[in-house]
C-alpha positions as CSV (number, residue, x, y, z in Angstrom):
1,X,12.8,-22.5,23.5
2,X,12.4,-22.2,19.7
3,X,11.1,-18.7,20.1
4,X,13.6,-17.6,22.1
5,X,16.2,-17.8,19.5
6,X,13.8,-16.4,17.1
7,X,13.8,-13.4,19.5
8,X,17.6,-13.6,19.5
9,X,17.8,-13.8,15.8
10,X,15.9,-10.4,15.3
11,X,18.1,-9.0,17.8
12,X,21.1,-9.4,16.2
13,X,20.0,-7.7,13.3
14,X,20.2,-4.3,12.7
15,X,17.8,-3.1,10.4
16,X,18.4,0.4,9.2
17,X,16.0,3.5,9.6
18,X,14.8,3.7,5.6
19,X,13.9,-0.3,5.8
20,X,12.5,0.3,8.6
21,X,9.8,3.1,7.3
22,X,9.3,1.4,4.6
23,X,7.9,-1.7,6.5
24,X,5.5,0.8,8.7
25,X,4.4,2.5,5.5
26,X,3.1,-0.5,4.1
27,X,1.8,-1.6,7.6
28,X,-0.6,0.9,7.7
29,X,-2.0,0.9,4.1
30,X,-1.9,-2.5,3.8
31,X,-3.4,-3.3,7.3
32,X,-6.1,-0.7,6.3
33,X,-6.7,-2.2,2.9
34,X,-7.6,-5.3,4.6
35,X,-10.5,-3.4,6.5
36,X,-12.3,-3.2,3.5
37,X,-11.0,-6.0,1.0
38,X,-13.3,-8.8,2.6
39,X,-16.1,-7.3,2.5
40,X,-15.8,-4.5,-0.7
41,X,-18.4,-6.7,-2.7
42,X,-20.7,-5.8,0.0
43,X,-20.1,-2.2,-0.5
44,X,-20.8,-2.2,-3.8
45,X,-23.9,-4.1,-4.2
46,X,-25.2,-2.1,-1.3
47,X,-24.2,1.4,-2.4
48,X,-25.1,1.5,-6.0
49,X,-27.6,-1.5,-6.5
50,X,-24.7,-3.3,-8.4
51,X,-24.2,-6.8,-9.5
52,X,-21.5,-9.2,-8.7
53,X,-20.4,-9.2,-12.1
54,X,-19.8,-5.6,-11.7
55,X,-18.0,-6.4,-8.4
56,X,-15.8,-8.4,-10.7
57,X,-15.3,-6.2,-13.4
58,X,-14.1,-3.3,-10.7
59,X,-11.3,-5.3,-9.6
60,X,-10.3,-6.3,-13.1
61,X,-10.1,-2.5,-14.1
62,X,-8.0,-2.1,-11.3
63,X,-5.4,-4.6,-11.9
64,X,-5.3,-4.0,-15.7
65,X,-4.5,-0.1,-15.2
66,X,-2.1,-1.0,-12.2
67,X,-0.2,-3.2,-14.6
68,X,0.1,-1.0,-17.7
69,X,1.1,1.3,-15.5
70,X,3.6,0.4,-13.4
71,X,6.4,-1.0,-16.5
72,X,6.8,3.0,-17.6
73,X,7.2,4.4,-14.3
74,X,10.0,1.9,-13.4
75,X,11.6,2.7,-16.7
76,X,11.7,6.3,-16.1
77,X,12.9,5.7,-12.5
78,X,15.4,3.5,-13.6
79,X,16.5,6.2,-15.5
80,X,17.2,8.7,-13.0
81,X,20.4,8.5,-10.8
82,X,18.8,9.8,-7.7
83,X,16.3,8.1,-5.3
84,X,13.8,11.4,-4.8
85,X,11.7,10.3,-7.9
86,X,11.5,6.7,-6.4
87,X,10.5,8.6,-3.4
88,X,8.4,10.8,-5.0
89,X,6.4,8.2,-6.9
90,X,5.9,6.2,-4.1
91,X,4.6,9.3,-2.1
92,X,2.1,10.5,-4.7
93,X,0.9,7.3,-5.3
94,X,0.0,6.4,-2.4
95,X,-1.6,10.0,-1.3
96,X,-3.7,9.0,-4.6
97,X,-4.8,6.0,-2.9
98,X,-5.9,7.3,0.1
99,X,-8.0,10.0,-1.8
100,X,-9.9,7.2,-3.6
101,X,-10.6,5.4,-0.7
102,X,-12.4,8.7,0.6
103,X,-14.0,9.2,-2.4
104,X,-16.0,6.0,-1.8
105,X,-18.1,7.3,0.5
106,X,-19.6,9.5,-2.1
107,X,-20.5,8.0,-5.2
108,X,-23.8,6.6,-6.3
109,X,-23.1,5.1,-9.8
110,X,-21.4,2.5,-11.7
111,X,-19.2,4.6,-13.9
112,X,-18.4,6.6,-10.4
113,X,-16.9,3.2,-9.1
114,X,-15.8,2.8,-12.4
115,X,-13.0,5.7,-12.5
116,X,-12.0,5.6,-9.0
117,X,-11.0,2.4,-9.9
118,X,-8.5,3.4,-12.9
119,X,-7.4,6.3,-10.9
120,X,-6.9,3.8,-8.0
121,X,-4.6,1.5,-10.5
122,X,-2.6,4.8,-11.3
123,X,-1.9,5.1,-7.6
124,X,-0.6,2.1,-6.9
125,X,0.9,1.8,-10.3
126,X,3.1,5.1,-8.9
127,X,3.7,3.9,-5.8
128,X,4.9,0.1,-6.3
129,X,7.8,0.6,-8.2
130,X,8.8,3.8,-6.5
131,X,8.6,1.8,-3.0
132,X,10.1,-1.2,-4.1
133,X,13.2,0.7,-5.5
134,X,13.9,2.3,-2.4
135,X,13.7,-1.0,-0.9
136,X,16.2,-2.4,-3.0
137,X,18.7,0.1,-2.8
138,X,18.5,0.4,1.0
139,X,18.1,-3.4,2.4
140,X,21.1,-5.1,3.8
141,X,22.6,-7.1,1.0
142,X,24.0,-10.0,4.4
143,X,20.4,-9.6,5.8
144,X,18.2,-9.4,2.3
145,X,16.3,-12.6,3.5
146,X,15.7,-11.6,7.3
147,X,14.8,-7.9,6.2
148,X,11.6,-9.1,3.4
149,X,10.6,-11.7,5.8
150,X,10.3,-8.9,8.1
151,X,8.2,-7.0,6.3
152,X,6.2,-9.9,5.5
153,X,5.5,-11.0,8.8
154,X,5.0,-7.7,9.4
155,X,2.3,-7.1,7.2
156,X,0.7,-10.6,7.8
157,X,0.4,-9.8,11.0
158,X,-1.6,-6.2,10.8
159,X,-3.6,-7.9,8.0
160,X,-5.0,-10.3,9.9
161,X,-5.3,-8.3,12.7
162,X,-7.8,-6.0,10.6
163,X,-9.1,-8.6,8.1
164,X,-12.7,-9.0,10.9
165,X,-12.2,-5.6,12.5
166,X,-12.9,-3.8,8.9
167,X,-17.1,-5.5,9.0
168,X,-17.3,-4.7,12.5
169,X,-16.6,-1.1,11.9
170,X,-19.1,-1.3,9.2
171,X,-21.6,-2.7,10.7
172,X,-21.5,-0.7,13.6
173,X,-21.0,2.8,12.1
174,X,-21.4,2.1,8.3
175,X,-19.2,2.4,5.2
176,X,-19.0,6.0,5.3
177,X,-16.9,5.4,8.2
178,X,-14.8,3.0,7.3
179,X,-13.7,4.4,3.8
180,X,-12.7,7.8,6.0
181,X,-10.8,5.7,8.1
182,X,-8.8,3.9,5.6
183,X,-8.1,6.7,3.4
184,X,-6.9,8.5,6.4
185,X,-4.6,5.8,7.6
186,X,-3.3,5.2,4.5
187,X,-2.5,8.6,3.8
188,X,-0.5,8.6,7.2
189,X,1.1,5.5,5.9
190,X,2.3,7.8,2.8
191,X,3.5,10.8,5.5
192,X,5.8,8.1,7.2
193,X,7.6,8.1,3.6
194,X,8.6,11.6,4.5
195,X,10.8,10.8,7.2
196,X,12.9,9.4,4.9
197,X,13.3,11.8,2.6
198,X,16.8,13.4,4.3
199,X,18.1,9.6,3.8
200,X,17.5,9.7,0.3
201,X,20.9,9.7,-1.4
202,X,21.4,11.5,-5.0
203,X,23.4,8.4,-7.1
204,X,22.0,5.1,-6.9
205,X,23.6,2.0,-5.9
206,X,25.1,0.6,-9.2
207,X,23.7,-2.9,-9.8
C-alpha cells in the first residue's frame, strides 16, 4: 500500500513546465555522463597509452577549473535582473560539454586530454550556476522539498539505468561510439533548455 500513496503524493503535486525541463535536461546529460564515468579510466589508458596517475590528474584539472569558474559567473548573473543570462549560461555550457565529449574520440595525446579537460570545467562551470538559478527562481516555494527530490530520483534512476549500459556499448562498438553518443545526448539535453526560453521572465524573483 506504501506505494500507492507515494503514487498519490506525486499526483497531487503540480510541478510546473520550467521545473519540469529542467529535470529532463539534467536526465539526459547526466544519465549519459554515467555511460562513460565508470569506465573513463579505461578510455584513457587505452587511447593514449596513459597512466593512472594521469587518469587522476584529468579529473583533478577538471574540478579545479569548474570551481574557479563557476563563483564569477554566479556573480555576474546575480547581477543581472533577468533570467536569459541564467539561461543562456546554462545553454552554452552545456553545448560546450557535449562538444568535448565528441572531441574524445579524436585525440591521441596527453596534453589533448589535458585541454579538453579545462574546456570541459568551463562548461560545466557555465552551466551550473546558470541551471541552478533558474531552478531556484522557478520551484514551488510549498513544494521545494518534493520538487529536488524529484529531480533526484529522477536522475538516480537514469544513472543507474546507464551506469552498465555505457561498457556494453563500448565493448560492443568501441569508444568512438560511445563518446558520439553521449555528446549527442547531452547536447539534446541542452536543446530541452530552449523550450523554456518563452518562460523566462525579465525581473527576478527578489530574495
Amino acid at each position: 500500500m506504501y506505494y500507492k500513496s507515494v503514487i498519490r503524493s506525486i499526483q497531487y503535486y503540480k510541478v510546473n513546465a520550467v521545473i519540469k525541463a529542467l529535470i529532463l535536461s539534467d536526465f539526459l546529460i547526466w544519465s549519459s555522463y554515467q555511460l562513460i564515468a565508470p569506465i573513463f579510466a579505461i578510455f584513457v589508458t587505452d587511447r593514449i597509452q596513459a597512466s593512472i596517475e594521469i587518469v587522476g590528474i584529468t579529473a583533478a584539472i577538471y574540478l579545479v577549473t569548474r570551481s574557479i569558474m563557476e563563483i564569477p559567473v554566479s556573480i555576474i548573473i546575480d547581477k543581472s535582473k533577468s533570467e536569459r543570462d541564467d539561461l543562456f549560461t546554462a545553454l552554452v555550457g552545456t553545448l560546450i560539454a557535449a562538444g568535448v565529449y565528441i572531441s574524445y574520440i579524436f585525440i591521441t595525446e596527453v596534453w589533448q586530454l589535458y585541454m579538453l579537460q579545462v574546456i570541459l570545467g568551463l562548461g560545466a562551470g557555465l552551466a551550473f550556476p546558470g541551471w541552478s538559478a533558474l531552478f531556484t527562481h522557478h520551484i514551488d516555494r510549498k513544494a521545494a522539498g518534493f520538487e529536488w527530490s524529484l529531480y533526484d530520483v529522477t536522475l538516480g534512476i537514469g544513472m543507474a539505468a546507464t551506469a552498465a549500459l555505457g561498457g556494453f556499448i563500448a565493448d560492443k562498438f568501441g569508444f568512438n561510439t560511445l563518446f558520439f553518443i553521449v555528446g549527442a545526448f547531452v547536447a539534446c539535453g541542452s536543446l530541452i533548455l530552449l523550450a523554456i526560453r518563452h518562460k523566462i521572465i525579465d525581473d527576478k524573483p527578489k530574495k
